[in-house]
Structure formats: C-alpha cells, structure tokens
C-alpha positions, 0 to 999 in steps of 0.5 A, a space after each residue: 500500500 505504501 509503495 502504491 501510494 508513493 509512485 503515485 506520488 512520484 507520478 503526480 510531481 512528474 506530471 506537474 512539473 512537465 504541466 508547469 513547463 510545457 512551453 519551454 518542453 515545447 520549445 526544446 522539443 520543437 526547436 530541432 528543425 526536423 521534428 518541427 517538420 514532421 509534427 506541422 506535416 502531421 497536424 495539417 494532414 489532419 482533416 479537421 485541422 486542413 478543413 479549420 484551416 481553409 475555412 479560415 482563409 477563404 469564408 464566404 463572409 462579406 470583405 469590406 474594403 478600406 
C-alpha cells in the first residue's frame, strides 16, 4: 500500500512539473528543425485541422474594403 501510494506520488510531481513547463518542453522539443517538420506535416494532414484551416482563409463572409 505504501509503495502504491508513493509512485503515485512520484507520478503526480512528474506530471506537474512537465504541466508547469510545457512551453519551454515545447520549445526544446520543437526547436530541432526536423521534428518541427514532421509534427506541422502531421497536424495539417489532419482533416479537421486542413478543413479549420481553409475555412479560415477563404469564408464566404462579406470583405469590406478600406
């Protein structure tokens, strides 16, 4: 029971500490060029994301010009 209690524990610390610093994790890890690729690759083939994407950029909403 104890060491049950502990690794939760150990696990709780872990996983708020990677919470608190997930931007800086996420610059580090995003910073090498090469899985920068590969995640924005991965994201955009998404359908959802490829669809949020192009409705973002070409909407049928009225432009008002300037």
């Amino acid at each position: 029971m104890l060491r049950y209690l502990f690794k939760t524990l150990i696990l709780g610390v872990v996983v708020s500490s990677l919470i608190k610093n997930r931007y800086r994790i996420m610059n580090w890890v995003l910073g090498n060029r090469y899985i920068r690729k590969m995640v924005v690759s991965g994201t955009v083939s998404l359908p959802f994301v490829k669809q949020i994407l192009m409705n973002s950029l070409f909407s049928n909403r009225e432009r008002t010009s300037l």
